[in-house]
KESEMI-554144 format. One line per 10 residues: their letters; for each residue x, y, z of N, C-alpha, C, O. Coordinates in Angstrom, 2 decimals, padded with zeros to 5 digits, always signed. Layout:
A) X,Y,Z,X,Y,Z,X,Y,Z,X,Y,Z | ...
//
This chain:
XXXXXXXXXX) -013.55,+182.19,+200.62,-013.37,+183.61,+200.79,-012.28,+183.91,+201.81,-011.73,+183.02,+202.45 | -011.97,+185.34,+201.94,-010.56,+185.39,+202.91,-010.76,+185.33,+204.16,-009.93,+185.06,+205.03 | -012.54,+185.74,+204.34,-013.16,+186.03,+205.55,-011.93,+187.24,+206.46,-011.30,+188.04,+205.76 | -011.73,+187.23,+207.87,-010.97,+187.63,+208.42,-009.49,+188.25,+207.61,-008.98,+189.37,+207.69 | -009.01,+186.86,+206.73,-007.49,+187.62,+206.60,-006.67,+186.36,+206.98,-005.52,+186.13,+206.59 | -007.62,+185.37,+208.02,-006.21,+185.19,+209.16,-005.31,+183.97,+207.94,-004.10,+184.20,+207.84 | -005.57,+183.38,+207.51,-004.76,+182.79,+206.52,-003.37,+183.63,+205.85,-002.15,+183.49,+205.83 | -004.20,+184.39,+205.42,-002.97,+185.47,+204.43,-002.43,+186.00,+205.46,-001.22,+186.18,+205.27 | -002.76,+186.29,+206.39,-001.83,+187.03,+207.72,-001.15,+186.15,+207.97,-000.27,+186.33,+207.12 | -000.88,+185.31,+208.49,-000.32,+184.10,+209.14,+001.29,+183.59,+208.15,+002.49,+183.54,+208.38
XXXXXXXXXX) +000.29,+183.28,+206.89,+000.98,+182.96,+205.78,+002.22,+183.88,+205.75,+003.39,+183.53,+205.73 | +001.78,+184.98,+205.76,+002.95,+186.42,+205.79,+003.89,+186.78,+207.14,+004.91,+187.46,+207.24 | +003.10,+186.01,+208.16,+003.87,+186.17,+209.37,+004.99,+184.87,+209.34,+005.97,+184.76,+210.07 | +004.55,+183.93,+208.28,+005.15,+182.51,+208.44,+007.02,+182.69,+207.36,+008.13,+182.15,+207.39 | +006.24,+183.92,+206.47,+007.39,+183.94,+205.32,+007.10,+183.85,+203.76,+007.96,+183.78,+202.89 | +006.00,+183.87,+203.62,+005.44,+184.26,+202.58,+005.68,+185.84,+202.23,+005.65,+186.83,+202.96 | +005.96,+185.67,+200.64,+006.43,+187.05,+200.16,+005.48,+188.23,+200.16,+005.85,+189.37,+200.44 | +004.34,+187.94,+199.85,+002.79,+188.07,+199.21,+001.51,+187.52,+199.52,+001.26,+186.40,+199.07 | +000.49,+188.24,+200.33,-000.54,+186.88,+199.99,-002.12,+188.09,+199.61,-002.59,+189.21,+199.75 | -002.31,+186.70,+199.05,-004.08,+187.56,+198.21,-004.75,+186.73,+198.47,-004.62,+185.52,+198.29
XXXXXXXXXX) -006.15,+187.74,+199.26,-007.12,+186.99,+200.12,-008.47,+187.87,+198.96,-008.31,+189.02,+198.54 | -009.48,+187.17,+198.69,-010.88,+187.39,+197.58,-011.03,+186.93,+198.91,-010.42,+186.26,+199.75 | -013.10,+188.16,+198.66,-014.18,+187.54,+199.04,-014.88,+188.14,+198.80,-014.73,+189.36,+198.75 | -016.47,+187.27,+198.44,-017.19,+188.13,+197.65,-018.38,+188.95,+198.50,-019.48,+189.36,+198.14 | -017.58,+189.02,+199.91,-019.10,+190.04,+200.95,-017.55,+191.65,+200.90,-016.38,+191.54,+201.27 | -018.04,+192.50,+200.49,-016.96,+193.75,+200.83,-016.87,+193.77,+202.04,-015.80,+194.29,+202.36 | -017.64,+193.37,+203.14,-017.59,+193.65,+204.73,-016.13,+192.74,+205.30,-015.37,+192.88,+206.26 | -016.22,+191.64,+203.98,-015.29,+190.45,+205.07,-014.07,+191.50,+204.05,-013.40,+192.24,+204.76 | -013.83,+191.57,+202.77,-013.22,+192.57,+202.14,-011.96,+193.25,+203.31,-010.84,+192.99,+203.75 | -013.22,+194.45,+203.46,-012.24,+195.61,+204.58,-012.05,+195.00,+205.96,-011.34,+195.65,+206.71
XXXXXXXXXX) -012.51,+193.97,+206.38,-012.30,+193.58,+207.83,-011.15,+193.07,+207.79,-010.38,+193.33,+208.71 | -010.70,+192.12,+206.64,-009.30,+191.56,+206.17,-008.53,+192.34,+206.18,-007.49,+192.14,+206.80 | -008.78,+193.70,+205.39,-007.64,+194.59,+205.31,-007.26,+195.71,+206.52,-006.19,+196.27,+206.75 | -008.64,+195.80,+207.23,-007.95,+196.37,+208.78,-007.43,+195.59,+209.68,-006.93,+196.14,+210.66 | -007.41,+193.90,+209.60,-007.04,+193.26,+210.10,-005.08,+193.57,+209.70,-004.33,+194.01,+210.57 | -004.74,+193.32,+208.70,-003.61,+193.66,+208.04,-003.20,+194.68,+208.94,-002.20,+194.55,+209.64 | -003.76,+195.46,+208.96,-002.75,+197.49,+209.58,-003.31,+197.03,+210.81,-002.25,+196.66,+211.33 | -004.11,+196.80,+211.60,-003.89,+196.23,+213.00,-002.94,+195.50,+213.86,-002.61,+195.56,+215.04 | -002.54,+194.60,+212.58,-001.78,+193.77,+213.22,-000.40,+194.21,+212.29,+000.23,+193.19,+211.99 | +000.22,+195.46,+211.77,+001.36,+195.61,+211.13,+001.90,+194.79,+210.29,+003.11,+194.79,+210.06
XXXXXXXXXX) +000.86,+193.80,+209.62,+001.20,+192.84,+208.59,+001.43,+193.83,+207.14,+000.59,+194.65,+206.75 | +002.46,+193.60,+206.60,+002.03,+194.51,+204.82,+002.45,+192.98,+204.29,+002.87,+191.97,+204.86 | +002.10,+193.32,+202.83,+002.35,+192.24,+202.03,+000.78,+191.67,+201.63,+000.71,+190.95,+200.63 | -000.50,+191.96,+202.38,-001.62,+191.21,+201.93,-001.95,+192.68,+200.91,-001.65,+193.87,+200.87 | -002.81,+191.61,+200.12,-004.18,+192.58,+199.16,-005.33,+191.88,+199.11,-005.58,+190.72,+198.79 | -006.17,+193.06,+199.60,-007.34,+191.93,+199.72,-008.29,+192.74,+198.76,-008.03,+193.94,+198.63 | -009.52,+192.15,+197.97,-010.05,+191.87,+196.69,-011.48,+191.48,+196.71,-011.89,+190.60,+197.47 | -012.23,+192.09,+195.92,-013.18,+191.37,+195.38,-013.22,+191.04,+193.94,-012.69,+191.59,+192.98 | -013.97,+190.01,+194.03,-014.07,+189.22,+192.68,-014.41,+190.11,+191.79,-014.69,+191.24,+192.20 | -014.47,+189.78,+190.16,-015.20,+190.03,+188.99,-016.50,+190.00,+189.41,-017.03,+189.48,+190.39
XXXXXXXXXX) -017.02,+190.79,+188.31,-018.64,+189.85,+188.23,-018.70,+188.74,+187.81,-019.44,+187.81,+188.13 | -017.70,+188.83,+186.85,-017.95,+187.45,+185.94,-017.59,+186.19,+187.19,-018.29,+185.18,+187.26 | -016.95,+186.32,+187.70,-016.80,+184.94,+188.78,-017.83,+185.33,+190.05,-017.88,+184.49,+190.94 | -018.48,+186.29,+190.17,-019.94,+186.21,+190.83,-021.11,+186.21,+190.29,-022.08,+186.72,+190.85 | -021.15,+185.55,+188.98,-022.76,+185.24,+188.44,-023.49,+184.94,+189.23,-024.22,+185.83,+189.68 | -023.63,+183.51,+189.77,-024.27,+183.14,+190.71,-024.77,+183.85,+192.22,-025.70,+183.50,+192.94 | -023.68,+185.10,+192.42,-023.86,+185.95,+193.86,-024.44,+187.17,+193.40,-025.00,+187.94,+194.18 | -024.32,+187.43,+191.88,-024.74,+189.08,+191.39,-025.80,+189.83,+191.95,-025.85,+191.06,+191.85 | -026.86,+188.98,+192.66,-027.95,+190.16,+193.04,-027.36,+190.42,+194.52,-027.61,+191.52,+195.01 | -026.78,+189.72,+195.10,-025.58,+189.97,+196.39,-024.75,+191.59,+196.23,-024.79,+192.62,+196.90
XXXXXXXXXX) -024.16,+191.25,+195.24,-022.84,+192.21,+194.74,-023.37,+193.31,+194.12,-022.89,+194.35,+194.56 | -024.44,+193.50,+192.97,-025.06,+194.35,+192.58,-025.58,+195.43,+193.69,-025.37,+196.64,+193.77 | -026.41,+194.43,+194.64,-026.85,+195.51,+195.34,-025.82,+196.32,+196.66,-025.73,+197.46,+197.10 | -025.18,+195.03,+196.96,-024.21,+195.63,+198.14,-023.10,+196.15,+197.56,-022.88,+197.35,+197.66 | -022.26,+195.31,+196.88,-020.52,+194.79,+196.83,-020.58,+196.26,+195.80,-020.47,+197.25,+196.52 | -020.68,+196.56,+194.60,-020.30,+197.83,+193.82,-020.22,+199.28,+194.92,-019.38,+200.17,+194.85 | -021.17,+199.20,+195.76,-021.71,+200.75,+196.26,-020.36,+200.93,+197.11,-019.63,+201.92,+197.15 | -020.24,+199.58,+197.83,-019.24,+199.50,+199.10,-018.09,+199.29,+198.97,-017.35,+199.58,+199.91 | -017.44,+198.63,+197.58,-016.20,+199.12,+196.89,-015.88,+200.53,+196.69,-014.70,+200.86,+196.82 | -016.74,+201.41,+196.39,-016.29,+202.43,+195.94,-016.02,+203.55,+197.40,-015.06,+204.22,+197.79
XXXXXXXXXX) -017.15,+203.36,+197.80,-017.06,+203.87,+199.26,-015.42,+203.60,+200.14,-014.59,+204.20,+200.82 | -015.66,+202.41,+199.62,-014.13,+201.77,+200.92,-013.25,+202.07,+199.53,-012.16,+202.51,+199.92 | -013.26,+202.03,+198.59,-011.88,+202.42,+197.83,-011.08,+200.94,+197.38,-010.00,+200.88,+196.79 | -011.87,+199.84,+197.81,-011.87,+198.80,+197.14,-010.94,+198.60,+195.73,-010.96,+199.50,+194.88 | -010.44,+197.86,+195.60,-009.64,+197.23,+194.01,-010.75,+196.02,+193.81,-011.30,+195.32,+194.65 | -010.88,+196.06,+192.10,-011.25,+194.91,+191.51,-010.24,+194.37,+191.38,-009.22,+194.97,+191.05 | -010.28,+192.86,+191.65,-009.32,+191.54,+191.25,-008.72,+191.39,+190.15,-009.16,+190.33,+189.71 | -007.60,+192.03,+189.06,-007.64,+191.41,+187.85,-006.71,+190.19,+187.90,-005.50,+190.28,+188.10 | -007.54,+188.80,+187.66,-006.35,+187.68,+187.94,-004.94,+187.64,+187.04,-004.89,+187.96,+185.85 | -003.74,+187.15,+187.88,-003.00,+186.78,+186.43,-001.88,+186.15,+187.65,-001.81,+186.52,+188.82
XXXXXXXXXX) -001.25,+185.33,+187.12,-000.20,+184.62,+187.54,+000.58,+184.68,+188.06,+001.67,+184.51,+187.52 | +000.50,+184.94,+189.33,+001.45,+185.46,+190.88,+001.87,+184.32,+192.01,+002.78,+184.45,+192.82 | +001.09,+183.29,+191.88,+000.77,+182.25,+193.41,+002.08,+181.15,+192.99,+002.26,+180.65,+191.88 | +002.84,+180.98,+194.08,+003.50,+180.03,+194.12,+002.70,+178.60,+194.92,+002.97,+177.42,+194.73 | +001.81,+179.10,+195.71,+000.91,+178.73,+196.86,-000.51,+179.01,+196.78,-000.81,+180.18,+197.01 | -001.78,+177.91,+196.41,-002.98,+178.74,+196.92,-003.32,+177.62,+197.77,-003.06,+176.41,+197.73 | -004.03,+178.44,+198.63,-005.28,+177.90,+199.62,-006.60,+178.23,+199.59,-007.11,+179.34,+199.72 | -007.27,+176.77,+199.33,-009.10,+177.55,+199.38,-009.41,+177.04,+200.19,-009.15,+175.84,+200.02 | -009.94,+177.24,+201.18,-010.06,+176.95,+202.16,-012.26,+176.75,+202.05,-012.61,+176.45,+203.19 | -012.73,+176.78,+201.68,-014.47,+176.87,+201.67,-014.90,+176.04,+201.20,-014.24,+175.41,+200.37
XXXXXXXXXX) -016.20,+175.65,+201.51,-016.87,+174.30,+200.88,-016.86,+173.97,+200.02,-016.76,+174.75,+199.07 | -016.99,+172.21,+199.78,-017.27,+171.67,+198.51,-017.83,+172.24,+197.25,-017.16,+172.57,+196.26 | -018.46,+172.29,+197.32,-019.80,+172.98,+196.38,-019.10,+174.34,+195.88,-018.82,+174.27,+194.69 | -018.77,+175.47,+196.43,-018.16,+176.80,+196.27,-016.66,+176.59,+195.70,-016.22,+177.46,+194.95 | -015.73,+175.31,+196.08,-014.77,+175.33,+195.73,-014.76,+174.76,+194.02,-014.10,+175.27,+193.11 | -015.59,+173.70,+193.92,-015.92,+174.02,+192.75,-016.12,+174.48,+191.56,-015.77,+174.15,+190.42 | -016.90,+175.52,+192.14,-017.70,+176.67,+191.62,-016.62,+177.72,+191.05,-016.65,+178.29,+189.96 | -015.29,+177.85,+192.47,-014.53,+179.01,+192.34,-013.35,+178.26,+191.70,-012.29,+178.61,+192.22 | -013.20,+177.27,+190.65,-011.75,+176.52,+189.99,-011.70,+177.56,+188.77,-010.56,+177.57,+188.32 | -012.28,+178.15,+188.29,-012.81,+179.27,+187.41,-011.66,+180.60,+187.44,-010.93,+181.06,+186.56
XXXXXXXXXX) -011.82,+180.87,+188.44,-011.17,+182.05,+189.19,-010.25,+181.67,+189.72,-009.37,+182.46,+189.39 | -009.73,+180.78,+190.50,-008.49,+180.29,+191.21,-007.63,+180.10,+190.40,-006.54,+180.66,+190.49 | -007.94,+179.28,+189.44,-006.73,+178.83,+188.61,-005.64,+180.01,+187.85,-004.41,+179.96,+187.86 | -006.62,+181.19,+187.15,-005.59,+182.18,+186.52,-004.49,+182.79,+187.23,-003.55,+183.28,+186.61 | -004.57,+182.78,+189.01,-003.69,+183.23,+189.64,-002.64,+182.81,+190.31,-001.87,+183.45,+191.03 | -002.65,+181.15,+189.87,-001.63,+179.92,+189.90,-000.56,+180.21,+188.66,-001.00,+180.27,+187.51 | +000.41,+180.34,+188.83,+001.51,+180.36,+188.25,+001.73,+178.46,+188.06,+001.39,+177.58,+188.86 | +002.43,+178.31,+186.63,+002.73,+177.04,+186.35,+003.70,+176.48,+187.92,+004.39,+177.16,+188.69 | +003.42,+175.15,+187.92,+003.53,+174.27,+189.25,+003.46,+174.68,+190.46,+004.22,+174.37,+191.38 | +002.16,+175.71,+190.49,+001.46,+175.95,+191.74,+001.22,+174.60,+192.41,+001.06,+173.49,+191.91
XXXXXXXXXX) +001.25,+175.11,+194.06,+000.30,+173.86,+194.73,-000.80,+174.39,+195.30,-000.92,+175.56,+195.68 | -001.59,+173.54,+195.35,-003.12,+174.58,+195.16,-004.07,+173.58,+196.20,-004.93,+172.83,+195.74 | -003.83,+173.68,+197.41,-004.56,+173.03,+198.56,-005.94,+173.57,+198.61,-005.98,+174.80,+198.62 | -007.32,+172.83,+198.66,-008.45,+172.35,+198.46,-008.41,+171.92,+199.50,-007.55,+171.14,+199.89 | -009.54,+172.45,+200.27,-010.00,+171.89,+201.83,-011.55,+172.38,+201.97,-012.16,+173.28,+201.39 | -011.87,+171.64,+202.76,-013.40,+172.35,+203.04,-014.72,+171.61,+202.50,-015.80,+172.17,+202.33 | -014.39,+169.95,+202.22,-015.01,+169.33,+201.53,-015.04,+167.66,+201.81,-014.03,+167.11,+202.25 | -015.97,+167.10,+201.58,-016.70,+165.60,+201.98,-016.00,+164.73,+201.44,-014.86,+165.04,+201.12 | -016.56,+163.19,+201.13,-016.13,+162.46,+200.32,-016.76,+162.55,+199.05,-016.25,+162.36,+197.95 | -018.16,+162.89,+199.39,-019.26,+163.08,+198.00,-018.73,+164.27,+197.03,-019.39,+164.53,+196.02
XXXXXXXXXX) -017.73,+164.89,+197.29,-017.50,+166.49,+196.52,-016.77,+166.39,+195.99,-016.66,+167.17,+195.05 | -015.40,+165.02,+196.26,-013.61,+164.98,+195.80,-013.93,+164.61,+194.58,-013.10,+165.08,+193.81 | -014.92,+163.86,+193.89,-014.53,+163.90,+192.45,-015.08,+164.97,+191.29,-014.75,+164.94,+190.11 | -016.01,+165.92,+191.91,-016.84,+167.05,+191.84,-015.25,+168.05,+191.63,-014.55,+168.27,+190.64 | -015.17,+168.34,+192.66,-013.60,+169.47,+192.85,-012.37,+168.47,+191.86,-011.80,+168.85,+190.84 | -012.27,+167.61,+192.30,-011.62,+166.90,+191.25,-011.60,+167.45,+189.42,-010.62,+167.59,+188.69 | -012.83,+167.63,+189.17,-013.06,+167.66,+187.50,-013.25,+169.05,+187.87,-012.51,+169.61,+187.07 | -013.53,+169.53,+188.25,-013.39,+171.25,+188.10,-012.39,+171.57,+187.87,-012.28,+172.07,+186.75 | -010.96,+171.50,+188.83,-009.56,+172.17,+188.92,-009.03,+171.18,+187.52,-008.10,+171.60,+186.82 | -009.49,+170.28,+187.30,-008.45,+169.43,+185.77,-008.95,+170.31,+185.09,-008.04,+171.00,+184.64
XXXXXXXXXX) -009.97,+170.70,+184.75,-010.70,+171.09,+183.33,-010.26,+172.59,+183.48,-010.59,+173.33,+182.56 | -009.30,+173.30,+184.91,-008.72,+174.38,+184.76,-007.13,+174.32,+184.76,-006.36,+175.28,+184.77 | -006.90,+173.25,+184.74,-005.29,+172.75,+184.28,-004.53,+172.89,+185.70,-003.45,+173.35,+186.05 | -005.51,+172.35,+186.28,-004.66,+172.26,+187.51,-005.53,+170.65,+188.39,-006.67,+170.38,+188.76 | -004.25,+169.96,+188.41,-004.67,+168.10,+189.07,-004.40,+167.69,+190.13,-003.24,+167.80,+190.54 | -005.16,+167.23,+190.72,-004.95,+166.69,+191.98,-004.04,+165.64,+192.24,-004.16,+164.58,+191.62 | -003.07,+165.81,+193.15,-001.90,+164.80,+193.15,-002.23,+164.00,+194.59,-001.58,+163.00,+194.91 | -002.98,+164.38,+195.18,-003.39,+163.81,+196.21,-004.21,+164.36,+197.42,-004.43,+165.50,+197.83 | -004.68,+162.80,+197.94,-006.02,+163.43,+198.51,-005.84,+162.42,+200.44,-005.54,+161.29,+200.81 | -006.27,+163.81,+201.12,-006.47,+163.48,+202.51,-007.36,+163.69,+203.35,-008.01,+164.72,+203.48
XXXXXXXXXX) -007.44,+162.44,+204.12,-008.68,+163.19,+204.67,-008.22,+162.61,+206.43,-007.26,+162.10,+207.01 | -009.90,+163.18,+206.75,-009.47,+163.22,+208.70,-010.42,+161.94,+208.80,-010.94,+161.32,+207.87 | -010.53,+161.68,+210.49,-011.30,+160.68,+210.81,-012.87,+161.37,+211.11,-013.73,+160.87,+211.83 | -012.96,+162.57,+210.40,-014.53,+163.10,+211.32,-014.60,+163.34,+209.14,-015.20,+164.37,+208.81 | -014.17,+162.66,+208.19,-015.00,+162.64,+207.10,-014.78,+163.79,+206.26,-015.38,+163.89,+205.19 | -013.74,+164.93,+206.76,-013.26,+165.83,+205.54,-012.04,+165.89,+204.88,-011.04,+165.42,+205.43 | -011.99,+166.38,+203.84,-010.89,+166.20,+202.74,-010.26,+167.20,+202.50,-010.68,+168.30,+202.85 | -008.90,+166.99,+201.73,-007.95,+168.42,+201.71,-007.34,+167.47,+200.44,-007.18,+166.27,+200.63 | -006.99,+168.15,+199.00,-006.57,+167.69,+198.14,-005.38,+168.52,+198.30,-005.53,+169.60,+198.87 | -004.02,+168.13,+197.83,-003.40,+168.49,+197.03,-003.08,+168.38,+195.55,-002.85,+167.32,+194.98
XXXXXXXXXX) -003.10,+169.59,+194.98,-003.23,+169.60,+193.59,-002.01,+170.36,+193.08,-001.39,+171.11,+193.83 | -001.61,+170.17,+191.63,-000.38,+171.05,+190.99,-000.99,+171.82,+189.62,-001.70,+171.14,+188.88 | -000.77,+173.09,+189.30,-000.95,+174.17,+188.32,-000.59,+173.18,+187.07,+000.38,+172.56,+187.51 | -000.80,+172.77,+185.99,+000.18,+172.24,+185.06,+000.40,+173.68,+183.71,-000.11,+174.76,+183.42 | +001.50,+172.76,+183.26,+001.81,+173.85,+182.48,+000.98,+174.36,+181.09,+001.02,+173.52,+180.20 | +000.40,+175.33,+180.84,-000.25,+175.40,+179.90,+000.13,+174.62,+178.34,+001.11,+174.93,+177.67 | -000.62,+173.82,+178.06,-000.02,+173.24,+176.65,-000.26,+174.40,+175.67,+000.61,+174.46,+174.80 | -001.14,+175.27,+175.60,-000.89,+176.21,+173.93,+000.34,+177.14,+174.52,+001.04,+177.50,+173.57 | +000.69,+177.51,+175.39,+001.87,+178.26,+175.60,+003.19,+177.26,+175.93,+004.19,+177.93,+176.20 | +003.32,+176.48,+175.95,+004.07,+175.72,+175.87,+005.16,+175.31,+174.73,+006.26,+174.76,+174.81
XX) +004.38,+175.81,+173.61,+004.99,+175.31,+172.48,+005.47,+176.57,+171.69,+005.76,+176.50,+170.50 | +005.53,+177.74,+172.42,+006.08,+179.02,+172.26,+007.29,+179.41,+172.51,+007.62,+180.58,+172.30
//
């Protein structure tokens, strides 16, 4: 999730054209985006998910995330192919979960950094992001046991031949 912002802020303070921060609590939502006009950053949009990529959170979002979008004036996410760059930065298990949703907003030969995860999870996150056409080209880790993949968008094969 974007939590704070400070990624996409940073990213934008670093020289990034654009950055898009999801998360699926609306609180971390607007805290991201007053973080943005606090700190005179433009260039972020910050987002909540589909439902469809919060099945698993829906009685979360149902009861909170709809009321408090509308209230805050919130945008729904519609993905589509903008990222020269992603970062997920959240656990094993969730990163996973979220190769679903990440991938549509990878533009062909995205690099798509994966962090936030064990040794038990890399072949877990591994088969998630392939089976969304996006492969891991390599994998790092620290001496305290966590991992950061780098991965590349590949190019869609049915559009490919268009």
């Amino acid at each position: 999730g974007s939590g704070s912002g400070v990624l996409a802020l940073h990213s934008l303070q670093l020289g990034a054209a654009a950055a898009i921060g999801v998360d699926n609590k609306p609180a971390s939502v607007r805290a991201a985006a007053n973080n943005a006009c606090a700190n005179g950053v433009e260039g972020a949009a910050f987002f909540l998910p589909s439902e469809r990529a919060l099945k698993n959170d829906i009685e979360y979002y149902t009861t909170n995330g709809e009321k408090q979008r509308e209230e805050w004036g919130l945008e729904k996410v519609v993905p589509e192919p903008v990222c020269d760059v992603a970062l997920v930065n959240i656990e094993g298990g969730k990163l996973a979960y979220v190769a679903p949703f990440v991938a549509p907003f990878c533009k062909d030969g995205c690099v798509v950094i994966l962090s936030g995860l064990r040794s038990f999870q890399v072949d877990l996150v591994t088969k998630a992001y392939a089976e969304c056409g996006v492969v891991v080209e390599e994998s790092l880790t620290t001496d305290k046991g966590w991992y950061l993949l780098k991965a590349r968008k590949v190019a869609d094969a049915a559009g490919a031949d268009q």
